[in-house]
C-alpha positions in Angstrom: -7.1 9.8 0.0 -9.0 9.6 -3.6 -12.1 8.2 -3.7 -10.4 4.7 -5.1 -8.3 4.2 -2.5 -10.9 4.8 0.0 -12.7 2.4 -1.7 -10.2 -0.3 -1.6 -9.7 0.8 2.7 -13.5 0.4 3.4 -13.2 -3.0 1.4 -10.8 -4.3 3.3 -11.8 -3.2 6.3 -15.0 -5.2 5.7 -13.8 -8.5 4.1 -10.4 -8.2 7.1 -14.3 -8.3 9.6 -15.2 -11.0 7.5 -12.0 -13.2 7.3 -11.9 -12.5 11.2 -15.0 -14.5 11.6 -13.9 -16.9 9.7 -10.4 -17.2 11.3 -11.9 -17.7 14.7 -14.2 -20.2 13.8 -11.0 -22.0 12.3 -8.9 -21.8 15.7 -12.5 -22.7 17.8 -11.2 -24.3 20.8 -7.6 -23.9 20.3 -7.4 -20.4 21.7 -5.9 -19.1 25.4 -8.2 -16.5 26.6 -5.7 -13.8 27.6 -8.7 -11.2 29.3 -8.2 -7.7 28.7 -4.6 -6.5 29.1 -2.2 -3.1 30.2 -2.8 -1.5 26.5 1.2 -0.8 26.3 3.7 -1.7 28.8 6.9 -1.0 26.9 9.5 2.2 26.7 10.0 3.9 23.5 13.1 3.8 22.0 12.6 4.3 18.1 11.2 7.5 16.5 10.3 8.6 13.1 13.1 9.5 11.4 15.3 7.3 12.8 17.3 4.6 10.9 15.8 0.8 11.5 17.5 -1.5 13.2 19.0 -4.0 10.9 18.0 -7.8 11.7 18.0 -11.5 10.7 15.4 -13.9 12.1 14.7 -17.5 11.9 11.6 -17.5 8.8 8.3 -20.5 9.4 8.7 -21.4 5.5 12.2 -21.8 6.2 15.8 -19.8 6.4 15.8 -16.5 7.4 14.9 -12.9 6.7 17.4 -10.0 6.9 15.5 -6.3 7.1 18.5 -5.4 5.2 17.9 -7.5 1.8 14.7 -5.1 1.3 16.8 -1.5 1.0 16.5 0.1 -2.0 14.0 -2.1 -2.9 10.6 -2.4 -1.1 9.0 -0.3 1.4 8.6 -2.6 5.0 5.5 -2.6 6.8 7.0 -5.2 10.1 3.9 -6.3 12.4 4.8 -7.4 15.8 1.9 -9.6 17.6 1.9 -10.8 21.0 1.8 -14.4 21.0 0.6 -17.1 19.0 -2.9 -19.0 19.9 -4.5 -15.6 21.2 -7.5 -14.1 20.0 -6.7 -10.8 18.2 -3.2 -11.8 16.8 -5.4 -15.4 15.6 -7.8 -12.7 13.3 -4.8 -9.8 12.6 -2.7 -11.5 10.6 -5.2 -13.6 8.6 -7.0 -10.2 7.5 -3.7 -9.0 5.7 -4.3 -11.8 3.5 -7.8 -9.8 1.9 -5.8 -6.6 1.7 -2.3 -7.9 0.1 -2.8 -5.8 -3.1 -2.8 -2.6 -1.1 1.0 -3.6 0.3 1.7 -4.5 -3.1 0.8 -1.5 -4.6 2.6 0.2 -2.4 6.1 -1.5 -3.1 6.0 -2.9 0.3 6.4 -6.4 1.9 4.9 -7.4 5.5 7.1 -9.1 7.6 5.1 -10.7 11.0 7.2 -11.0 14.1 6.5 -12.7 16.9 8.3 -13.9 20.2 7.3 -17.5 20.2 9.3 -20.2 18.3 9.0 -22.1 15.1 7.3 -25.0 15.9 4.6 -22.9 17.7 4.2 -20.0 14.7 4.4 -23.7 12.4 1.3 -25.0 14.3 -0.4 -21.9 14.8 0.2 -19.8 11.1 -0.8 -23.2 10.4 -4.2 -22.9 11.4 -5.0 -19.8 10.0 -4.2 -21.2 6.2 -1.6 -19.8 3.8 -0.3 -16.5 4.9 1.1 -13.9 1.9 3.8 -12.6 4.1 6.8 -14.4 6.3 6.4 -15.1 9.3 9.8 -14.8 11.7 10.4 -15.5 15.2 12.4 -13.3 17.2 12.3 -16.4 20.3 16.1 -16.9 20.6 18.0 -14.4 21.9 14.1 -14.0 23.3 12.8 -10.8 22.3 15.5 -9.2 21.4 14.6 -7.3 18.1 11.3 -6.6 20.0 14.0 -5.2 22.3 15.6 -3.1 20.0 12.3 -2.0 18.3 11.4 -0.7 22.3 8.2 -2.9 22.0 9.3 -6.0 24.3 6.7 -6.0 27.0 7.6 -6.9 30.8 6.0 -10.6 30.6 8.3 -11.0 27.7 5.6 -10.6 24.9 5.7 -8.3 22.1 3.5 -5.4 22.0 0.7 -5.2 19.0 3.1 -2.8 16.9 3.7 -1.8 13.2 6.7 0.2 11.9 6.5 1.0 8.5 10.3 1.3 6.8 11.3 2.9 3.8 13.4 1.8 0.9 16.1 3.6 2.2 16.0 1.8 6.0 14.1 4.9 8.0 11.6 4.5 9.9 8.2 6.4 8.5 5.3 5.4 10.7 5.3 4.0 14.2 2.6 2.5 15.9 2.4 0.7 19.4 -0.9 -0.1 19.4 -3.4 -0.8 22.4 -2.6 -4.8 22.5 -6.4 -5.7 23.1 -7.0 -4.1 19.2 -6.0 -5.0 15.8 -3.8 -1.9 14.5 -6.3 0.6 12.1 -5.6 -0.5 8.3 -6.5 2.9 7.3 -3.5 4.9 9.1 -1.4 2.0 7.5 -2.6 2.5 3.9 -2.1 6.3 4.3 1.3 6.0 5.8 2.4 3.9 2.8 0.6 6.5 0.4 3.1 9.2 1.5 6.1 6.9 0.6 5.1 6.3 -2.7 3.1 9.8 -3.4 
């Protein structure tokens, strides 16, 4: 990583703290206390390498978002979350919103999925002021391109998981993170690097 980038990672990593403070002081009172939970409680069923599965889900701004309409364009970076009104997805995806530049200068877009519906990811994206990225619910069938992605958790939840996708449609980075943590932004930023050297 040159000294830039690192620059740009260690800025975003502090202004993504930063924004997190301010996120939860936004969602003060309006967020379910989940306690500490089983860090991953799915089964694998994508590797690296392998080709992603294509999907179309329901969008918060409206219509819907096909993983397919991206090939041979952009790079996808998809971040699964557990559930809306929670307290590490309420400061995750608000601290993409400091760091957009480093997706876009990577030819990718972000795509957030999560398993609750629209009115809920309405209210809750909401809160958390204008979001860079679409946000898509995978409620109905429920869970099932969590399914697919091998991150749908037993309580029907997704797990905390980012797959990173190249132009072509294979999967280049997988991880199914501990759901009590935000996903590092570093191994992110150096996993797009490789795809566009």
């Amino acid at each position: 990583m040159n000294k830039i980038s690192l620059l740009i990672v260690c800025l975003g990593v502090l202004c993504l703290n930063q924004s997190v403070f301010a996120a939860s002081e936004a969602f003060q009172g309006s967020i379910f206390e989940v306690g500490t939970l089983k860090p991953i409680d799915s089964a694998p069923k994508l590797k690296v390498g392998d080709a992603a599965p294509d999907f179309e889900l329901p969008a918060v701004a409206g219509g819907s978002v096909r993983l397919s309409d991206y090939r041979d364009k952009r790079n996808v970076v998809i971040s699964f979350v557990p559930a809306a009104w929670t307290p590490v997805c309420s400061d995750q995806w608000p601290g993409y919103n400091i760091v957009e530049d480093l997706f876009t200068a990577h030819n990718a877009v972000l795509l957030g999925i999560s398993v609750d519906n629209i009115p809920t990811l309405y209210a809750w994206t909401g809160k958390m002021g204008k979001l860079w990225f679409p946000v898509l619910s995978d409620f109905w069938p429920h869970g099932a391109v969590a399914d697919r992605y091998g991150v749908l958790r037993s309580n029907g939840t997704a797990e905390r998981a980012i797959f990173i996708i190249d132009t072509k449609g294979i999967i280049r980075y997988i991880n199914v993170n501990d759901i009590n943590r935000r996903p590092p932004l570093d191994e992110i930023v150096a996993a797009l690097k490789k795809l566009n050297p």
